[in-house]
MARBA-3410 file (N, C-alpha, C, O; in Angstrom, 1 decimal):
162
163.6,286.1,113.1,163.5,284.9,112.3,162.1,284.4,112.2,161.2,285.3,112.5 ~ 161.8,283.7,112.0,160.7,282.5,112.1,160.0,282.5,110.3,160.7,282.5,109.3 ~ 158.8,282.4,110.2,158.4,282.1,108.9,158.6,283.3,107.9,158.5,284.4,108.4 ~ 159.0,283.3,106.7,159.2,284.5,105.9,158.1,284.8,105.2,157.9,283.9,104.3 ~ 156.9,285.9,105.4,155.8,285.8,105.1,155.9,287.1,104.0,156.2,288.3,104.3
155.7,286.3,102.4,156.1,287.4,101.5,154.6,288.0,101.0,154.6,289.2,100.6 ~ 153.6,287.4,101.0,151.9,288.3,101.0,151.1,287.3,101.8,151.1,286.1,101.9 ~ 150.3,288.5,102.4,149.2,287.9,103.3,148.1,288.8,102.5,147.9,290.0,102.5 ~ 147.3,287.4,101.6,146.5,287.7,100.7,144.8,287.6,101.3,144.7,287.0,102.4 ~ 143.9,288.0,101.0,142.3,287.7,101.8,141.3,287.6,99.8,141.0,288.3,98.9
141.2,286.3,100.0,140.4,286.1,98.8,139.8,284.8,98.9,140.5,283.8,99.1 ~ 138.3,284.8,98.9,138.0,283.4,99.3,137.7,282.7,97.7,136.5,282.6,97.4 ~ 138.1,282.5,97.2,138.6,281.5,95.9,140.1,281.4,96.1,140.6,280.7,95.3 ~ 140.8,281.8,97.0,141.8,281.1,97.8,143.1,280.9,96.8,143.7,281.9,96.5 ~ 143.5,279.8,96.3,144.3,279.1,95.1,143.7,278.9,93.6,143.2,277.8,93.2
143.8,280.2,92.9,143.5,280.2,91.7,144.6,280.3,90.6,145.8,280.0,90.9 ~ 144.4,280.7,89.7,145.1,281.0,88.7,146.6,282.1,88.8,147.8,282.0,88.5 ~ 145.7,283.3,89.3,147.0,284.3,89.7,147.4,284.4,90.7,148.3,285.3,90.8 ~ 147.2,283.5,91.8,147.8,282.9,93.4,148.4,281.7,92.5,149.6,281.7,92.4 ~ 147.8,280.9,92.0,148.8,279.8,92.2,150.2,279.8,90.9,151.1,279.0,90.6
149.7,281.3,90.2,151.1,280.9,88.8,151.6,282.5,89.0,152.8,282.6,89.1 ~ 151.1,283.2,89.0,151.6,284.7,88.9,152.0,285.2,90.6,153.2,285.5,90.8 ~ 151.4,285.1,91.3,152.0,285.5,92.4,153.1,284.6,93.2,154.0,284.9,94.0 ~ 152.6,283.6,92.9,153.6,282.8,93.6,155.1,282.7,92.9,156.1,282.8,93.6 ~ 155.1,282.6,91.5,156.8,283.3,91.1,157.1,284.3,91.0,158.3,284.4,91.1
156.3,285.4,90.8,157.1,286.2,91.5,157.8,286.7,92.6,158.9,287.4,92.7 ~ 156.7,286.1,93.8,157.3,286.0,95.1,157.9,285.0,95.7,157.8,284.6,96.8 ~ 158.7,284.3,94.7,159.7,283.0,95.0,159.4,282.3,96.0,160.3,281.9,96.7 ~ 157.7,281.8,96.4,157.6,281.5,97.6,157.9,279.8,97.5,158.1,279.3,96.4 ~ 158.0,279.0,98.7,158.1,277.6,98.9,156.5,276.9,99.3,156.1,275.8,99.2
155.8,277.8,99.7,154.8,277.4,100.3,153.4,278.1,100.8,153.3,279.1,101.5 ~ 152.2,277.4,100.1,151.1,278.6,100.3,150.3,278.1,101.7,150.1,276.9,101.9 ~ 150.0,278.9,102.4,149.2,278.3,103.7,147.9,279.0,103.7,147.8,280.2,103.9 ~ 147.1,278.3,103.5,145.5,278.5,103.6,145.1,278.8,105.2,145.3,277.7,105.8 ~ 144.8,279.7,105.9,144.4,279.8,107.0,143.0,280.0,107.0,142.6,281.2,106.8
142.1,279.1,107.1,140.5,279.4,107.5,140.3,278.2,108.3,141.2,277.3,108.4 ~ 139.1,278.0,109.0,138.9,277.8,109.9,137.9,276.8,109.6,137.9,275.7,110.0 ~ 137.0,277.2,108.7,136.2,276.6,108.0,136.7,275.8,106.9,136.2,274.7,106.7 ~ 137.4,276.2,106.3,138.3,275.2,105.2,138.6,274.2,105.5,138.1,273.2,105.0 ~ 139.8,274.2,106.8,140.0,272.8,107.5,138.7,272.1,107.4,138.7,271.0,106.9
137.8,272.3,107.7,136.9,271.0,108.3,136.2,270.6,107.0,135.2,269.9,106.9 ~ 136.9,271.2,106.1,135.9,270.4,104.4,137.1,269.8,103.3,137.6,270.5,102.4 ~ 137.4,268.3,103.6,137.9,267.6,102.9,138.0,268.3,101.7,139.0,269.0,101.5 ~ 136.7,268.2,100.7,137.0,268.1,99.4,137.3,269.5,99.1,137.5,269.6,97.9 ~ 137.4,270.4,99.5,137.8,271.6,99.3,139.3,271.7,99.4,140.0,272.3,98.6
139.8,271.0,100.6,141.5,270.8,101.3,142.1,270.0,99.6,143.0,270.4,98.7 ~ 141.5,269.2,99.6,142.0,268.1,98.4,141.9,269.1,97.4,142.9,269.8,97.2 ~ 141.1,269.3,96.8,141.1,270.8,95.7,142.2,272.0,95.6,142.6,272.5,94.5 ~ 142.6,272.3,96.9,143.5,273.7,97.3,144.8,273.0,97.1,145.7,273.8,96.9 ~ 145.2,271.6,97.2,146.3,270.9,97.3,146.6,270.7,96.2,147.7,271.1,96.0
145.7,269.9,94.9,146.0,269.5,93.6,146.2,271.3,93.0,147.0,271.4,92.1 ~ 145.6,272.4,93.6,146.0,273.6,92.6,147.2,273.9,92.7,147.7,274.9,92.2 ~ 147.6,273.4,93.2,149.0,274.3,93.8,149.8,274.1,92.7,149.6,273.1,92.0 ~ 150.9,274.9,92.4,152.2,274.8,91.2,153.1,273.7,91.7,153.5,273.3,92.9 ~ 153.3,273.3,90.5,154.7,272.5,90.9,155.8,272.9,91.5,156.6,273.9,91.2
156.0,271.8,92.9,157.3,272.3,93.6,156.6,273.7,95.2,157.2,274.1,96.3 ~ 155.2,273.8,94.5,154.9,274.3,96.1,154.0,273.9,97.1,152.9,273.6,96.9 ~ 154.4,273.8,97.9,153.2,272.9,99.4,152.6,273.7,99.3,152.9,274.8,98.9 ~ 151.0,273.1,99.9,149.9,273.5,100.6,149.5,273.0,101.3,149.2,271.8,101.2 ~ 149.4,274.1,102.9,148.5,273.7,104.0,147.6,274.3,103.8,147.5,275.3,103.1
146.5,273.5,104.4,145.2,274.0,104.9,145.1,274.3,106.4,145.1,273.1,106.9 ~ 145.1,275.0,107.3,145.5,275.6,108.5,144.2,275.9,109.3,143.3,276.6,108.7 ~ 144.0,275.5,110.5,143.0,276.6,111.3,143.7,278.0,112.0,144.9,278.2,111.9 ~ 143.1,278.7,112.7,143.6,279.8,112.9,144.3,279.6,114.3,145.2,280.3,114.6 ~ 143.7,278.6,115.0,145.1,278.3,116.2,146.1,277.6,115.7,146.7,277.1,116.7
146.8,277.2,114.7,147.8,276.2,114.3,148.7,277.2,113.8,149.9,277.1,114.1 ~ 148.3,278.4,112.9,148.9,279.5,112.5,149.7,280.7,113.2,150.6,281.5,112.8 ~ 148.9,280.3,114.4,149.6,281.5,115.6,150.6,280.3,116.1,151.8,280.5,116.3 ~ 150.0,279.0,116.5,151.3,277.9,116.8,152.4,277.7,116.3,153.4,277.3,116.9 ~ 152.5,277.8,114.8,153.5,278.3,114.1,154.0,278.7,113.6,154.7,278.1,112.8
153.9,280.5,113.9,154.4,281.7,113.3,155.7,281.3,114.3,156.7,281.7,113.7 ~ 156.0,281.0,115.3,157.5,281.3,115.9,158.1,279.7,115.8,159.1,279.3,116.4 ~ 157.6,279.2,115.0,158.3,277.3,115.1,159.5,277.7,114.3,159.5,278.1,113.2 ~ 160.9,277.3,115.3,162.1,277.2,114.2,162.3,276.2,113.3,163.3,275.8,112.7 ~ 160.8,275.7,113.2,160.9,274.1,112.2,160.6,275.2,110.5,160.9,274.8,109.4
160.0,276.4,110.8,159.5,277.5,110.0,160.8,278.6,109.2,160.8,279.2,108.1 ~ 162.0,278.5,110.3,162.8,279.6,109.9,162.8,279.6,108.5,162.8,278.5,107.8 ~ 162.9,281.2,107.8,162.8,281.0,106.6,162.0,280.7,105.4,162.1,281.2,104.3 ~ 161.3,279.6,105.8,160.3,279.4,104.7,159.5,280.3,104.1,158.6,280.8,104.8 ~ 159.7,280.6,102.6,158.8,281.8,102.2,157.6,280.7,101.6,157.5,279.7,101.0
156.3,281.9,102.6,155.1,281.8,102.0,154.3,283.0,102.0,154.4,284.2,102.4 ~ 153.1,282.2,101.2,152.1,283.2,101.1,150.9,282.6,101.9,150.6,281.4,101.7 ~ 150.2,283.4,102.8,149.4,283.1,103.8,148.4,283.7,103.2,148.4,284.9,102.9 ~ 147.0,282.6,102.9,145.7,283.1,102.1,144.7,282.6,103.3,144.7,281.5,104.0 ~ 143.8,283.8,103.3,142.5,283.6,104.7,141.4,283.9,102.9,141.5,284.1,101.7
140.5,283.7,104.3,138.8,283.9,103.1,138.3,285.3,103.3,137.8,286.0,102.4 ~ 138.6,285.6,104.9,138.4,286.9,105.4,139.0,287.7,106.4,140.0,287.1,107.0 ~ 138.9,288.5,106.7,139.8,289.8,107.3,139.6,289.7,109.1,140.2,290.4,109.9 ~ 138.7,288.6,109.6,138.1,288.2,110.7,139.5,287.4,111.6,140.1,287.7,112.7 ~ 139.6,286.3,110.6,140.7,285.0,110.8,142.0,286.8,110.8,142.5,287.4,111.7
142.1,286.8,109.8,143.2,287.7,110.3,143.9,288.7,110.7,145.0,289.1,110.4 ~ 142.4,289.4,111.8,142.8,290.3,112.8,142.9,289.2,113.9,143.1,289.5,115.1 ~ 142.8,287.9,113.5,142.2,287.0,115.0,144.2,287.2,115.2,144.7,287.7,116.2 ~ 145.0,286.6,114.0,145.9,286.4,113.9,147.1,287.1,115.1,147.9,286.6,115.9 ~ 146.8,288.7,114.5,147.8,289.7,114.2,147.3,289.8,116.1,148.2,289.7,117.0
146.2,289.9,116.3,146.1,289.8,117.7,146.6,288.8,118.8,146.6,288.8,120.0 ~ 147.1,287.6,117.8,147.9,286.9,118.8,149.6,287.1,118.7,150.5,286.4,119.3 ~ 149.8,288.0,118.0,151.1,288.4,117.4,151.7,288.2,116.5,152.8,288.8,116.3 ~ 151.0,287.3,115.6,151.6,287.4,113.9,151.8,288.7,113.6,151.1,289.6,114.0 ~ 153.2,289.1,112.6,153.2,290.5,112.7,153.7,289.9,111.0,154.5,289.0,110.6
152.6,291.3,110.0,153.4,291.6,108.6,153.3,292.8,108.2,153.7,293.4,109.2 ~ 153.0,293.6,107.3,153.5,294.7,107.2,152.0,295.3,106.2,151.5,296.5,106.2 ~ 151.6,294.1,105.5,150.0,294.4,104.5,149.3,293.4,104.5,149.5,292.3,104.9 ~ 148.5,293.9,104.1,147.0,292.5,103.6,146.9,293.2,102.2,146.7,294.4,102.0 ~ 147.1,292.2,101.2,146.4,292.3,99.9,144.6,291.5,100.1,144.1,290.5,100.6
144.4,292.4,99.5,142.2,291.8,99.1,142.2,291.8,98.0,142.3,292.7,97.3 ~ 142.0,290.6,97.7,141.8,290.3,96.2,140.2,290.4,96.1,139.5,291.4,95.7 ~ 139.9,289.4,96.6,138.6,288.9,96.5,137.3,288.7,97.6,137.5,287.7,98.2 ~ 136.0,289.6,97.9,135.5,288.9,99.3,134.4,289.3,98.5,134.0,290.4,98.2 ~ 133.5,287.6,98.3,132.5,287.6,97.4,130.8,287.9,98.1,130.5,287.7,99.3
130.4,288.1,97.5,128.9,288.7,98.1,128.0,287.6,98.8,128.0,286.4,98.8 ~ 127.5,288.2,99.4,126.3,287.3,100.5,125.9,288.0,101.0,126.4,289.1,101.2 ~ 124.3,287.6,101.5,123.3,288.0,102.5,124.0,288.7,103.4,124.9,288.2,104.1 ~ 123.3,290.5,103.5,124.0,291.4,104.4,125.5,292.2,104.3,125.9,293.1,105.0 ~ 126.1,291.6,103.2,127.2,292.6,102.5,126.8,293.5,102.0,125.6,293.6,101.6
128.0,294.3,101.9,127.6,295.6,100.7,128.7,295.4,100.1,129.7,295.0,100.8 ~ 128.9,295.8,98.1,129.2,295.6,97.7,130.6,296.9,97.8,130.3,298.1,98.1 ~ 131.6,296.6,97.6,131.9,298.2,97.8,133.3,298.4,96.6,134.1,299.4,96.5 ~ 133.3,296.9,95.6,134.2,297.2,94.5,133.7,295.9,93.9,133.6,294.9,94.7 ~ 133.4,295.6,92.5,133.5,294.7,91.5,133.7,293.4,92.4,132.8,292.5,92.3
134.9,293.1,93.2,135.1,292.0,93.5,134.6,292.1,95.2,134.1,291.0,95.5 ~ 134.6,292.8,96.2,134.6,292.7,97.5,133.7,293.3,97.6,133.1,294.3,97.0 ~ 133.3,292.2,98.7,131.6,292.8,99.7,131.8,292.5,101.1,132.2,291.5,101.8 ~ 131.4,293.8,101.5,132.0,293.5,103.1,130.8,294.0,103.9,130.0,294.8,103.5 ~ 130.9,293.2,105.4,129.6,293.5,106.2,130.3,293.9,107.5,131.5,294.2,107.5
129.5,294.1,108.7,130.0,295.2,110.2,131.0,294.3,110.2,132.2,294.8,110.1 ~ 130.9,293.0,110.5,132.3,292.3,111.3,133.3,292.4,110.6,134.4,292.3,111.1 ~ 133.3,292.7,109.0,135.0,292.6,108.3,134.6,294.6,108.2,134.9,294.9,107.0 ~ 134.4,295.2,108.6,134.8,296.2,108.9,135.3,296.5,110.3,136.2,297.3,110.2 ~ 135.2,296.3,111.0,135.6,296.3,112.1,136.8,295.2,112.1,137.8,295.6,112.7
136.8,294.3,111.7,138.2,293.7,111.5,139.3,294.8,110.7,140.1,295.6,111.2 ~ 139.1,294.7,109.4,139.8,296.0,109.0,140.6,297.0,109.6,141.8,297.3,109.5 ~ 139.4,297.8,110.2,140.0,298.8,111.2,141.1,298.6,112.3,142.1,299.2,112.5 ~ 140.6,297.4,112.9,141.4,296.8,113.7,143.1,296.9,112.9,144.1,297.4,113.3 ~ 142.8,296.3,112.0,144.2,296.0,111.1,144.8,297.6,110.8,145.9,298.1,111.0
143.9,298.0,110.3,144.7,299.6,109.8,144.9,300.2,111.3,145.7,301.1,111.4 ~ 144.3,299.7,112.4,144.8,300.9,113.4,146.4,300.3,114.2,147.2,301.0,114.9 ~ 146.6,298.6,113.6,147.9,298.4,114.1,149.1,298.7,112.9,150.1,298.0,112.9 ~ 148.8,299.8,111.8,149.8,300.0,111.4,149.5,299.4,109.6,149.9,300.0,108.6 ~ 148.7,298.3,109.6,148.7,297.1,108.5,148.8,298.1,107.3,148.7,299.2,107.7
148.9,298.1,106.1,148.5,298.6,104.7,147.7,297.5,104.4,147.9,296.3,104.6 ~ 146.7,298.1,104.1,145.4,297.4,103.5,145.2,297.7,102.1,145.0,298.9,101.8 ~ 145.3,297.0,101.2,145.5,297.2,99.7,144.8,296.2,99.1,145.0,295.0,99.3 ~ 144.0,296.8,98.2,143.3,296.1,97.4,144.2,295.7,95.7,144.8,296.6,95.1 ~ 144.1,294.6,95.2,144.8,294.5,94.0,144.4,292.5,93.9,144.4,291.4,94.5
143.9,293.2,92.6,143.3,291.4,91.9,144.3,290.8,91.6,144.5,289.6,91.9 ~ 145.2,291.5,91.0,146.3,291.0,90.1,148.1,292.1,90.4,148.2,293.3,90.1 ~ 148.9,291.3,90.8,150.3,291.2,91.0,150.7,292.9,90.2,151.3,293.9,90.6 ~ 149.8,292.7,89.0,150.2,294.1,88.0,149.2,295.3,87.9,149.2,296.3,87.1 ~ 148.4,294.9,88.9,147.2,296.3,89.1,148.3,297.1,90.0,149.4,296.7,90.4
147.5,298.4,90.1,148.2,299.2,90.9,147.1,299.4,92.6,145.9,299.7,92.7 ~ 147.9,299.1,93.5,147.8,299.2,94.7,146.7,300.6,94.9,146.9,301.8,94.6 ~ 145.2,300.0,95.5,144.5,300.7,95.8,143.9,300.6,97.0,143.6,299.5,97.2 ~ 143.6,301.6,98.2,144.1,301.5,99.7,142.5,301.4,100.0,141.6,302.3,99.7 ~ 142.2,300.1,100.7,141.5,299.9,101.0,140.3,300.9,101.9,139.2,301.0,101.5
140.7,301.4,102.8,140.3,302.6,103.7,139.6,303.8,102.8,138.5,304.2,103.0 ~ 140.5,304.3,101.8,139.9,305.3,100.8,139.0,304.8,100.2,138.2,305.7,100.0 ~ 138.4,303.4,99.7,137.2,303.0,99.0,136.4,303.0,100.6,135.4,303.7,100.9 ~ 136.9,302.2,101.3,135.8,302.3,102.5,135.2,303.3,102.7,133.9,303.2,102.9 ~ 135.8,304.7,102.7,135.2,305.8,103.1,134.2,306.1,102.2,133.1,306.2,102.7
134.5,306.3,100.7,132.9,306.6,99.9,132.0,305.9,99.9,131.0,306.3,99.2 ~ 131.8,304.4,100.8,130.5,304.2,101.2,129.7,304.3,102.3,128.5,304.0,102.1
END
């Protein structure tokens, strides 16, 4: 039992367009939970992620101890969501406290000082590789896809040609 976790997405634009209208009906979810750590502590951004949301679905904004606090809350049974981090960091922190799913979709991880770029939309540096790995060595599918109707491309295989 406990929360029904239908994508565990990694995009830091978080609640957009194809998170908040295309993925979320197709995945019949009730509820999107933002897990960053840094998010929490920025009002106007929480207020932002809240007003995007579709009609009829909640949004939390979560830190990363509240999320492992209630992945087993029977206050949770059932509830389908979609759980959105910014990065792959927050959610090896997760899976290491026992949150268990089955993939990570990457939509999005935007460039900055000391990434490397390694597809149109994702730039990743040592610590989200090493998170990563972490993730693929417990099993995770790592899949990259912008959009609900791309076709699933495996994260690890782009990793390797760089």
């Amino acid at each position: 039992m406990g929360i029904d976790i239908r994508l565990v997405r990694i995009d830091d634009r978080l609640i957009h367009g194809q998170v908040a209208t295309v993925w979320a009906k197709r995945l019949d979810i009730q509820r999107i939970i933002v897990v960053s750590d840094a998010v929490t502590k920025d009002n106007l951004r929480k207020t932002l992620l809240q007003q995007a949301a579709p009609p009829g679905i909640k949004v939390n904004v979560i830190p990363v101890a509240k999320m492992i606090e209630i992945y087993s809350n029977q206050l949770f049974n059932n509830v389908r969501v979609i759980l959105l981090f910014t990065n792959p960091i927050e959610v090896a922190a997760v899976v290491k406290a026992g949150v268990v799913f089955p993939s990570v979709n990457i939509g999005a991880m935007g460039y900055t000082t000391g990434k490397k770029m390694i597809s149109n939309t994702i730039a990743v540096d040592a610590a989200d590789l090493e998170a990563f790995n972490y993730l693929e060595k417990q099993g995770i599918e790592l899949e990259i896809r912008k959009v609900i109707t791309d076709s699933k491309q495996n994260l690890m295989s782009v990793l390797k040609k760089y």
